[in-house]
N, CA, C and O of each residue as an XYZ file, in Angstrom:
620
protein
N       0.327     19.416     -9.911
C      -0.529     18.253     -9.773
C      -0.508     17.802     -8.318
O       0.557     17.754     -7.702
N      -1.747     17.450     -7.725
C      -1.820     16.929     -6.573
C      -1.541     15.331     -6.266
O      -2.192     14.435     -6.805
N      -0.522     15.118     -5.363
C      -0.481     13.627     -5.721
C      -0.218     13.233     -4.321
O       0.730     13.913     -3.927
N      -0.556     12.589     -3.573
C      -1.938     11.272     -4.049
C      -3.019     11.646     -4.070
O      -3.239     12.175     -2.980
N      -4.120     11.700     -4.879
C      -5.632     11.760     -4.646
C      -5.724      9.984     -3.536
O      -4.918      9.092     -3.801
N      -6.597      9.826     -2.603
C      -6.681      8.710     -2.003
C      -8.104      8.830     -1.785
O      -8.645      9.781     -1.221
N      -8.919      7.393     -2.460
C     -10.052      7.495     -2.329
C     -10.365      6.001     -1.658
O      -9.849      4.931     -1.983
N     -11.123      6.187     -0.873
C     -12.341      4.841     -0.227
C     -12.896      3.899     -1.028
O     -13.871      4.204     -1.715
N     -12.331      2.543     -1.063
C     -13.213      1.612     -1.587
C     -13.767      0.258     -0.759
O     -13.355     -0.056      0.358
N     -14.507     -0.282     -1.317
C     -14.958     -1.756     -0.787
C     -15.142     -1.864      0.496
O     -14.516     -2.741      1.091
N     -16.252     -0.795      1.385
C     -16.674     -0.929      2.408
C     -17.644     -1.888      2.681
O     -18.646     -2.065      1.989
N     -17.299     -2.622      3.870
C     -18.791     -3.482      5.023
C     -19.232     -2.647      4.964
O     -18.800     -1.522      4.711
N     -20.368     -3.071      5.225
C     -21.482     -2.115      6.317
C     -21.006     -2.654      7.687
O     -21.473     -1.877      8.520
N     -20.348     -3.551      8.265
C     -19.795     -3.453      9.194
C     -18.388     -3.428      9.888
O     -17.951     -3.638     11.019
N     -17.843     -3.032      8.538
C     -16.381     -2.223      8.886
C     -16.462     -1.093      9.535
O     -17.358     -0.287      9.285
N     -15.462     -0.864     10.530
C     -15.586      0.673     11.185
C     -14.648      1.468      9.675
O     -14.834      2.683      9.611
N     -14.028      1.069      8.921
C     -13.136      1.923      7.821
C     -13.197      0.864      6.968
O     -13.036     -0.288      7.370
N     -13.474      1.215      5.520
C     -13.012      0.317      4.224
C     -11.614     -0.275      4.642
O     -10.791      0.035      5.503
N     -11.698     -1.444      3.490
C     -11.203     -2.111      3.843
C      -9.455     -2.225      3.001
O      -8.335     -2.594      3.352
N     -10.103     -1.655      1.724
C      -9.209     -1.290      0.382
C      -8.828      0.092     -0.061
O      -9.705      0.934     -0.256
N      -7.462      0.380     -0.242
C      -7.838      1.807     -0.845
C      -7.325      2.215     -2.272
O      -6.369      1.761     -2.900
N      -7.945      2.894     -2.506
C      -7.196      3.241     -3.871
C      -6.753      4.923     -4.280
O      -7.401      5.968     -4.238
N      -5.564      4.658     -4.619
C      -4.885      5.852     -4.612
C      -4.485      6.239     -6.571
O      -3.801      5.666     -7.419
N      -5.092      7.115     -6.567
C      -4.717      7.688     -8.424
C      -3.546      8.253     -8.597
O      -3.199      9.256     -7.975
N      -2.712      7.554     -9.606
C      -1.288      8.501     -9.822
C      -1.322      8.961    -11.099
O      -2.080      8.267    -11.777
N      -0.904      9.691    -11.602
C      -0.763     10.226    -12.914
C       0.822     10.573    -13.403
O       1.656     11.421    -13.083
N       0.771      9.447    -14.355
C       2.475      8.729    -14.465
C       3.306     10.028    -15.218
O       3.064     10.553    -16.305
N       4.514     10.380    -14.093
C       4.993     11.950    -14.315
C       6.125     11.378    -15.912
O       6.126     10.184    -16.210
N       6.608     11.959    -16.387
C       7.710     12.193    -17.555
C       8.856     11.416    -16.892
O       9.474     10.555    -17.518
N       9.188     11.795    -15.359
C      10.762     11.608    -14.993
C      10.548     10.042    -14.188
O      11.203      9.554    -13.267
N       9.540      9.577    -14.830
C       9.298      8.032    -13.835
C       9.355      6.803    -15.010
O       9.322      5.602    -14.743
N       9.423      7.220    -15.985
C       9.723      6.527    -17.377
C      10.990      6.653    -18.084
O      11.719      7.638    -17.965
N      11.246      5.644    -18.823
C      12.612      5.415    -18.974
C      13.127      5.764    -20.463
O      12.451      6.685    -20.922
N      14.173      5.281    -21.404
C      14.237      6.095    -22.375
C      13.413      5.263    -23.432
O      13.411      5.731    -24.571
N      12.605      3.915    -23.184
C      11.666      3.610    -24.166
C      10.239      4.390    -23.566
O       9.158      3.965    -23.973
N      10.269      5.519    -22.608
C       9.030      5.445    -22.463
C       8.005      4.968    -21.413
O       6.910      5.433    -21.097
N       8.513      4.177    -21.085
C       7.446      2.787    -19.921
C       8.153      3.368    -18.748
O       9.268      3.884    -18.668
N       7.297      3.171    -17.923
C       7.488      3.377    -16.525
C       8.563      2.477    -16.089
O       8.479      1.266    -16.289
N       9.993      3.240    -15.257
C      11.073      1.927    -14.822
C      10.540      1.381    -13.584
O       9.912      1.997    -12.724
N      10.857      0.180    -13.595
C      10.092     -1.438    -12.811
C      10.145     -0.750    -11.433
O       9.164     -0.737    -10.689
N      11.360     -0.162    -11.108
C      11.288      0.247     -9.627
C      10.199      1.003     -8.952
O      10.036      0.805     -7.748
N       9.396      1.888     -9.613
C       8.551      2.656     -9.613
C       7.569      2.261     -9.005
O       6.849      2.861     -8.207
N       7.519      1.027     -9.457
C       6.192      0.083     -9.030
C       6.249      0.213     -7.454
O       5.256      0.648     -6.870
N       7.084     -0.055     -6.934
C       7.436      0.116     -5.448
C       6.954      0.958     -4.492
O       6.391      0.787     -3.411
N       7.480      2.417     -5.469
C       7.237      3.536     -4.726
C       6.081      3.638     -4.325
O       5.723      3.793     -3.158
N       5.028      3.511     -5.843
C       3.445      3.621     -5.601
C       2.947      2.648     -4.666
O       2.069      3.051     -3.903
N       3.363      1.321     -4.551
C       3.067      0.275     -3.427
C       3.121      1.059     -2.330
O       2.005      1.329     -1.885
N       4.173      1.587     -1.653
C       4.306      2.376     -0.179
C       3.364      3.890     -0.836
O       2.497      4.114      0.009
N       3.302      4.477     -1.482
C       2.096      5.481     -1.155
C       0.933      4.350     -1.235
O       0.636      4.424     -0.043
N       0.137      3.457     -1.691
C      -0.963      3.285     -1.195
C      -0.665      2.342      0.086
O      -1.710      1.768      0.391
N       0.371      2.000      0.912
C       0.054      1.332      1.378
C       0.199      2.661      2.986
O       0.274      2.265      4.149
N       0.202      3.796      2.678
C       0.693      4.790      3.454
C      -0.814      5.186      3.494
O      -1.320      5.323      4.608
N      -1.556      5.376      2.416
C      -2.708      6.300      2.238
C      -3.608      4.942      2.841
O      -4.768      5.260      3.105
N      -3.312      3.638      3.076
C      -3.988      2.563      3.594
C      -4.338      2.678      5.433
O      -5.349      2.504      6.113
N      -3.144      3.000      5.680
C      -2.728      3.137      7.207
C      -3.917      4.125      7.325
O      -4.931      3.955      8.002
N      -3.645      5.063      6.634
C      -4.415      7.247      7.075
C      -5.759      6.343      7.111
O      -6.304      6.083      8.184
N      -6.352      5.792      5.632
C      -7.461      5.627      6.002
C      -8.472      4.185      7.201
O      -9.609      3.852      7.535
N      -7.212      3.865      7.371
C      -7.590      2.594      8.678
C      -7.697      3.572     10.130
O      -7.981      3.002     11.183
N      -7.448      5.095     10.113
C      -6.903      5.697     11.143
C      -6.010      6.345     11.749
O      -6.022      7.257     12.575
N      -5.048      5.620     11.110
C      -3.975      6.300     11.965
C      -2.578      6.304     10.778
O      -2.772      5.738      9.702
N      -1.322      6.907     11.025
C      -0.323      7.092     10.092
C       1.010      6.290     10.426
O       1.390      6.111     11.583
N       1.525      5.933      9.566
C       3.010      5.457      9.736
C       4.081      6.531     10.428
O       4.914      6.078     11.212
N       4.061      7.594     10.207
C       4.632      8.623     11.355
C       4.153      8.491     13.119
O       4.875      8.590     14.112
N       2.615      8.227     13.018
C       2.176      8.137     14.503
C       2.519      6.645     14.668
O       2.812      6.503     15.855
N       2.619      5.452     14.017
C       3.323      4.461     14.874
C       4.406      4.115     15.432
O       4.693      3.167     16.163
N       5.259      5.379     14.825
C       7.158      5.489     14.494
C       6.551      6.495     16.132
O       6.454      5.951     17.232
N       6.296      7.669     15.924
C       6.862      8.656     17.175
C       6.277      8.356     18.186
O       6.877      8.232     19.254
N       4.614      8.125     18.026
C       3.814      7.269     19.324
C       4.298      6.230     20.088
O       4.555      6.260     21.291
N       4.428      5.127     19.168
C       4.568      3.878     20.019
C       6.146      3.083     19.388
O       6.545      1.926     19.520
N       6.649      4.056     18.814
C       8.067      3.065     18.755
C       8.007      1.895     17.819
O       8.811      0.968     17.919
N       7.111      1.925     16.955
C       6.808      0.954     15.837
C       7.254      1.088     14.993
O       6.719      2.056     14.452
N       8.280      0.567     14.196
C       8.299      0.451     13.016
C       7.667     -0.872     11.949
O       7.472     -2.068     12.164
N       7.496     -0.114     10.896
C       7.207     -1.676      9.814
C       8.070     -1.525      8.726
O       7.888     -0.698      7.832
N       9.342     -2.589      8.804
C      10.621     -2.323      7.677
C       9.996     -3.832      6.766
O       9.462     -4.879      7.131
N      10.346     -3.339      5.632
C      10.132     -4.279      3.953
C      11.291     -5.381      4.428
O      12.452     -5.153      4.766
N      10.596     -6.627      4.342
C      11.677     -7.920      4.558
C      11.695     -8.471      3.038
O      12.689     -9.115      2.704
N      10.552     -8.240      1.992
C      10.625     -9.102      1.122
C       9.383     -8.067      0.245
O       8.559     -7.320      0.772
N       9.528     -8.248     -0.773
C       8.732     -7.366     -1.890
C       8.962     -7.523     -3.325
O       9.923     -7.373     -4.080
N       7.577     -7.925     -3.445
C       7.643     -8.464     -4.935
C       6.783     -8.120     -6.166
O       6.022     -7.190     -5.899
N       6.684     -8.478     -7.170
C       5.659     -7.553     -8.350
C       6.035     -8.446     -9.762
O       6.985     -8.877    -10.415
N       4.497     -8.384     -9.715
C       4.818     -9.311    -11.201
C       3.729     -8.440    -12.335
O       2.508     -8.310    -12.245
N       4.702     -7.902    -13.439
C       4.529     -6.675    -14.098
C       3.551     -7.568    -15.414
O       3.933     -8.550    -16.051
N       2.176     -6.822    -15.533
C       1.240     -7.509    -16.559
C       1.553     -7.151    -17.960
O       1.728     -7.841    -18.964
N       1.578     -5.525    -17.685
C       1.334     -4.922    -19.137
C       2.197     -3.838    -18.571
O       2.453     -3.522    -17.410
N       2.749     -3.131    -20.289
C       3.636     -1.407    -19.672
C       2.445     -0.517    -19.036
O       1.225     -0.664    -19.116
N       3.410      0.689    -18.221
C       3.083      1.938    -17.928
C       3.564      2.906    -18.335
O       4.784      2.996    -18.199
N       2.725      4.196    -19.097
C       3.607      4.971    -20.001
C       3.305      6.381    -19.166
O       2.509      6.470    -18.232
N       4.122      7.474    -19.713
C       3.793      8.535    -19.496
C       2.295      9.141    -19.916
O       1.726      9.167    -21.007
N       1.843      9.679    -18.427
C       0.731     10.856    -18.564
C      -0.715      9.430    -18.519
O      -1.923      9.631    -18.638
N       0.059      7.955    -18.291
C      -1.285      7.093    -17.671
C      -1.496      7.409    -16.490
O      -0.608      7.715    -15.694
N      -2.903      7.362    -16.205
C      -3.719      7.576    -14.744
C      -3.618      6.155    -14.437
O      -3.950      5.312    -15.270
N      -3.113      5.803    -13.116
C      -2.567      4.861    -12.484
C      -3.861      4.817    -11.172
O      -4.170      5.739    -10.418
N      -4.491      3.307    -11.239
C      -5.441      3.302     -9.725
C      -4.333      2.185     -9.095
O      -4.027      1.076     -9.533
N      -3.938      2.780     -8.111
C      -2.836      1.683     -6.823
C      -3.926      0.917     -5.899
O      -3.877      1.420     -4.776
N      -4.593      0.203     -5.945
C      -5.277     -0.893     -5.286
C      -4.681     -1.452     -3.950
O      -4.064     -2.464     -4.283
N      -4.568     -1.271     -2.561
C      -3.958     -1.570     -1.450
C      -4.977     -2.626     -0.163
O      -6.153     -2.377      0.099
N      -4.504     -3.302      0.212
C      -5.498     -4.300      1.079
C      -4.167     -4.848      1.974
O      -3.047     -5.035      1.500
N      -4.575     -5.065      3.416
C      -3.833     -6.109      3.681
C      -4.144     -7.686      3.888
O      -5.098     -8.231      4.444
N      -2.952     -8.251      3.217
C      -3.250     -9.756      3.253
C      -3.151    -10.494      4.309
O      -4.254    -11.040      4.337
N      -2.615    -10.842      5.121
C      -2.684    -11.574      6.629
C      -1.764    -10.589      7.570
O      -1.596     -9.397      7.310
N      -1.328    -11.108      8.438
C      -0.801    -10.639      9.545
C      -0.941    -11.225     10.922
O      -1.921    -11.651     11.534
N       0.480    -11.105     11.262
C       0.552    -11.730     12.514
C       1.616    -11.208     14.029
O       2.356    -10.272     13.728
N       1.681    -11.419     14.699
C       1.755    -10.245     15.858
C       2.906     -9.911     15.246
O       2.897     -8.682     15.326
N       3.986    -10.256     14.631
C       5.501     -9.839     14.556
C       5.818     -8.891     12.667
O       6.601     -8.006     12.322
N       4.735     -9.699     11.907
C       5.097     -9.811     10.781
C       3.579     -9.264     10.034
O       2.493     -9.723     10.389
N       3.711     -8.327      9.071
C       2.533     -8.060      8.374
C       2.609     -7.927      6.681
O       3.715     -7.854      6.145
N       1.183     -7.896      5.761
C       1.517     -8.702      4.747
C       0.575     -7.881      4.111
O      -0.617     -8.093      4.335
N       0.921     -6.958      3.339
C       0.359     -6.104      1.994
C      -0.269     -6.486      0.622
O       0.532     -7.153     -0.033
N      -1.268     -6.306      0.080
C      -1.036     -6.655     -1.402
C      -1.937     -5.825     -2.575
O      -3.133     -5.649     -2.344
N      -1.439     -5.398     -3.642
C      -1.520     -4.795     -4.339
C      -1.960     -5.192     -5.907
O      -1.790     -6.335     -6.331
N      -2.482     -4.238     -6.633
C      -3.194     -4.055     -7.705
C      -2.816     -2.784     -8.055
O      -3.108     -1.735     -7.481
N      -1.867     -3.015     -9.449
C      -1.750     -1.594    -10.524
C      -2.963     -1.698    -11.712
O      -3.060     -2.631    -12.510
N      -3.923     -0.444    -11.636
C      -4.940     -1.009    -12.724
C      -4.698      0.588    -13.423
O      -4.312      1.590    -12.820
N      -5.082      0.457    -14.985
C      -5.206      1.793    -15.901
C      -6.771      2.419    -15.560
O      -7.892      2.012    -15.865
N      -6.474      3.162    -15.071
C      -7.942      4.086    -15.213
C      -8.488      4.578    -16.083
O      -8.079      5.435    -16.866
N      -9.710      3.948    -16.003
C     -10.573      4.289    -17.720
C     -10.773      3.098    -17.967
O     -11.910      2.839    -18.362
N      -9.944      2.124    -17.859
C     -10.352      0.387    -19.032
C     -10.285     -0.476    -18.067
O     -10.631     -1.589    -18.464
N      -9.886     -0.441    -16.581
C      -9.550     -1.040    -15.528
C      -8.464     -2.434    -15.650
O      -8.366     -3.301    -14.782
N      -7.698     -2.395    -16.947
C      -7.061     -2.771    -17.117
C      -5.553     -3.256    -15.851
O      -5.085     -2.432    -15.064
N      -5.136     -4.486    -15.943
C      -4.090     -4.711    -14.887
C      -2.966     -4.900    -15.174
O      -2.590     -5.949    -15.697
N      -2.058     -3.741    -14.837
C      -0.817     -3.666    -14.494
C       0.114     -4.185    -13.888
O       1.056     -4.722    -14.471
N       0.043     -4.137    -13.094
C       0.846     -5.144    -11.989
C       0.526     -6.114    -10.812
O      -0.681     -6.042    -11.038
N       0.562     -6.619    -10.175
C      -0.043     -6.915     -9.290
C       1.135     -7.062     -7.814
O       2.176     -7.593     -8.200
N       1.171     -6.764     -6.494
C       2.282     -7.572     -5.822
C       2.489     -7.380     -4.638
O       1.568     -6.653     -4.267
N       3.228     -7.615     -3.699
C       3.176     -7.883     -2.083
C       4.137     -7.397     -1.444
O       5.225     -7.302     -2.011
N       4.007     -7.051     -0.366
C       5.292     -6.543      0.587
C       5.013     -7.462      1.992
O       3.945     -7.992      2.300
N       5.936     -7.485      2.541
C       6.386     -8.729      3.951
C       6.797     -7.575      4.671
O       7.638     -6.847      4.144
N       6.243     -7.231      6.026
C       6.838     -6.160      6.706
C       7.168     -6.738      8.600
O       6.295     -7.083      9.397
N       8.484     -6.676      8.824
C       8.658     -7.119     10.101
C       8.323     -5.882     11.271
O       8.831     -4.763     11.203
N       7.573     -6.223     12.120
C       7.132     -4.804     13.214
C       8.475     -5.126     14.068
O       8.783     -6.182     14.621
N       9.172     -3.910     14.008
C      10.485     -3.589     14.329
C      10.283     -2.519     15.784
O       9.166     -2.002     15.798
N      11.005     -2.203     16.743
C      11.290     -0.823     17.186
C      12.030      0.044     16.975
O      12.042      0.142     15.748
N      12.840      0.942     17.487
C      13.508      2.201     16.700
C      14.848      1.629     16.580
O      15.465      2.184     15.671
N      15.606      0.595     17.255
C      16.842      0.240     17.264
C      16.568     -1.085     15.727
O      17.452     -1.307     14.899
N      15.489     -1.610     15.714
C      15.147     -2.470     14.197
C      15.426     -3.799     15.032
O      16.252     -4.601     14.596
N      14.826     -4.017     16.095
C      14.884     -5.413     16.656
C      12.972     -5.635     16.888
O      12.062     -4.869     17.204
N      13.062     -7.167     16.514
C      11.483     -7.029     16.495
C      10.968     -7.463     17.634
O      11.377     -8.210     18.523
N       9.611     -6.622     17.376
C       8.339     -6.559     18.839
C       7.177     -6.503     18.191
O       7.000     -6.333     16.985
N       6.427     -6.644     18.998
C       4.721     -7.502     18.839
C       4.148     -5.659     18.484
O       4.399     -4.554     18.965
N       3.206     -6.251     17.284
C       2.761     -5.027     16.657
C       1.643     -4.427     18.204
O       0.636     -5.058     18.525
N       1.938     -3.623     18.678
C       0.586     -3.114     19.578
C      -1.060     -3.442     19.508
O      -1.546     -3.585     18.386
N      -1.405     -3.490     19.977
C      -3.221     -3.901     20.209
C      -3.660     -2.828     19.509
O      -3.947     -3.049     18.332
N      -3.781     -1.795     19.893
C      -4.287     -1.010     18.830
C      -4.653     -1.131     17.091
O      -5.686     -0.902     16.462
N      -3.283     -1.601     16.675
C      -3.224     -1.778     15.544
C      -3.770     -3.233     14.983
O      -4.511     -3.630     14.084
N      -3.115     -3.690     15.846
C      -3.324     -5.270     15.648
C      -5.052     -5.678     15.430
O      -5.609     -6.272     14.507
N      -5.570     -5.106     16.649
C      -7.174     -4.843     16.229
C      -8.086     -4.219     14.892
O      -9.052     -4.654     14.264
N      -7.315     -3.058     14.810
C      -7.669     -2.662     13.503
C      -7.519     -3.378     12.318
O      -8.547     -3.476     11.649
N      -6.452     -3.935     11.852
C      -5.598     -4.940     10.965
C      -6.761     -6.339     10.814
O      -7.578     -6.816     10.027
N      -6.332     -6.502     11.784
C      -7.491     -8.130     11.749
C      -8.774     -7.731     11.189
O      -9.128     -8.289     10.151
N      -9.697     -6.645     11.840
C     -10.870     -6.136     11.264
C     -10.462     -5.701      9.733
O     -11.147     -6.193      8.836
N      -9.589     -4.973      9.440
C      -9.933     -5.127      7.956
C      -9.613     -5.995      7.163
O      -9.812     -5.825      5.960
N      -8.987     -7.237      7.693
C      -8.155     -8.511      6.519
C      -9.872     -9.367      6.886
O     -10.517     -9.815      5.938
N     -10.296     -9.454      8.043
C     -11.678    -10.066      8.383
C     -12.922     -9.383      7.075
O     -13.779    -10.029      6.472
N     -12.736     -8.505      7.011
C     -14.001     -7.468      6.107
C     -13.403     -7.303      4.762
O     -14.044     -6.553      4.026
N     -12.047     -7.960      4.138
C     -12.213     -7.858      3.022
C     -12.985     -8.839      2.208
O     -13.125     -8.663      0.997
């Protein structure tokens, strides 16, 4: 199985890149617990793949802000408030946007929906401090910072 499929949603017409993305998972056997349901932590993981497949499609990657410019973005705070279960062999849409941001500090948020009934799963947020390689913080670069604003502006 190919995983992540990452697809384009909720474009401006004057966004240079959508603004949202959505990434399909297809909930494996070893991600569910012994009732079955997907364990809570999980939720997480899929948060950082769409919020990874968010970056690719804004442009650029969380690897090129780490080796390029000495950027990191480390999780200060992350949260999820679980609607309904997730079982094995559900098609999972990960819903990714960012919510504000500001030169030091940036702000994720998320949507677990069932594919097919668009049903909602989870919903929830990550707090990310722009760090450098030693994890002391610095002002997210212009580059990014530009991009970021344009898509929290165009959602």
């Amino acid at each position: 199985m190919d995983r992540p499929v990452s697809e384009q949603t909720t474009e401006s017409p004057s966004a240079k890149h959508p603004t949202v993305n959505e990434t399909r998972i297809r909930v494996r056997y070893a991600e569910t617990d012994q009732m079955g349901v997907v364990y809570h932590a999980n939720h997480f993981i899929w948060f950082e793949v769409g919020r990874v497949e968010l970056l690719r499609q804004l442009g650029f990657s969380y690897k090129e802000m780490e080796l390029k410019d000495d950027c990191f973005i480390a999780v200060v705070d992350a949260r999820c408030r679980y609607k309904a279960p997730v079982l094995y062999d559900d098609e999972v849409l990960v819903r990714t946007h960012l919510k504000n941001m500001g030169e030091k500090l940036i702000h994720f948020g998320y949507e677990l929906v069932r594919a097919g009934t668009g049903e909602l799963l989870a919903e929830g947020e990550t707090t990310h401090i722009v760090a450098d390689r030693q994890m002391k913080p610095r002002v997210l670069p212009e580059k990014y910072m530009k991009v970021f604003r344009e898509a929290i502006a165009n959602r």
